[in-house]
N, C-alpha and C positions, 0 to 999 in steps of 0.2 A: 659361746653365747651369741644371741643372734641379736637385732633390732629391725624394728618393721618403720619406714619413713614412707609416709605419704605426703603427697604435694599436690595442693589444689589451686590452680587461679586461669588468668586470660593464657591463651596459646601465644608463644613468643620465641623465637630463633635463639638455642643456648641452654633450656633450660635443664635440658638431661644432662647437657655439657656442665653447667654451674655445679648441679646436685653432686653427679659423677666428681667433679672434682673435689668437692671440699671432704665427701667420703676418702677418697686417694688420700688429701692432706693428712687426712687425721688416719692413717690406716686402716681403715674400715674396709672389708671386700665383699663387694657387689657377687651377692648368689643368686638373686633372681628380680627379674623387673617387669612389670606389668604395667604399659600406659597406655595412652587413647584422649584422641582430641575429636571432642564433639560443637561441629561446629567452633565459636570460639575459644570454648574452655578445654583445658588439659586436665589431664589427671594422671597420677603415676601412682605405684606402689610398689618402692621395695624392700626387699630385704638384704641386709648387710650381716657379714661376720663380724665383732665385736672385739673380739678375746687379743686380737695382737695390736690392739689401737695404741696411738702411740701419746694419746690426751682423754681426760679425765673421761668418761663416760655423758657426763652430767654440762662440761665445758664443750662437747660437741653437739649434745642437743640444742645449747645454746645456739650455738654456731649456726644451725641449721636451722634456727627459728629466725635471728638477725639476717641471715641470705634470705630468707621470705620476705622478710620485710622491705628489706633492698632491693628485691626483684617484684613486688606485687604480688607474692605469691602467701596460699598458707602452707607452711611444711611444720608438720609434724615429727618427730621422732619418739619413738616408743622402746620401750626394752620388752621383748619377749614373755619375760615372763609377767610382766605388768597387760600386755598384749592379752596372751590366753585366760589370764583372771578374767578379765573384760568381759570373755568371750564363754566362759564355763554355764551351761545351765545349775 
């Protein structure tokens, strides 16, 4: 299973490094990443493997919403199949 994290806020030195690592922590693996800094603001979107995480699904979204908050940033984390619902005509 996969999850899609986006992260939106001001551009600042680390922040692929914070994201990247807390995914590491929790064993999540980075399969693909899209980002872009306009002017001041950043933007990422990746997506992560899921399936060999080594903490709850639900305790890493968290995780990943308190590192926003601690960093200035908004990060999102989404589960895949919540993701494509979103997205179905």
């Amino acid at each position: 299973m996969k999850a899609v994290i986006s992260v939106i806020g001001r551009d600042a030195i680390g922040i692929i490094n914070k994201v990247s690592g807390k995914c590491a922590e929790a064993g999540a693996n980075i399969l693909d990443v899209s980002q872009s800094v306009m002017k001041e603001f950043f933007s990422m979107v990746m997506v992560v493997e899921i399936d060999n995480m080594t903490v709850p699904f639900a305790s890493f979204v968290d995780t990943m919403k308190v590192l926003g908050e601690e960093s200035g940033l908004e990060i999102h984390t989404m589960h895949e199949d919540i993701f494509a619902a979103m997205h179905k005509i």
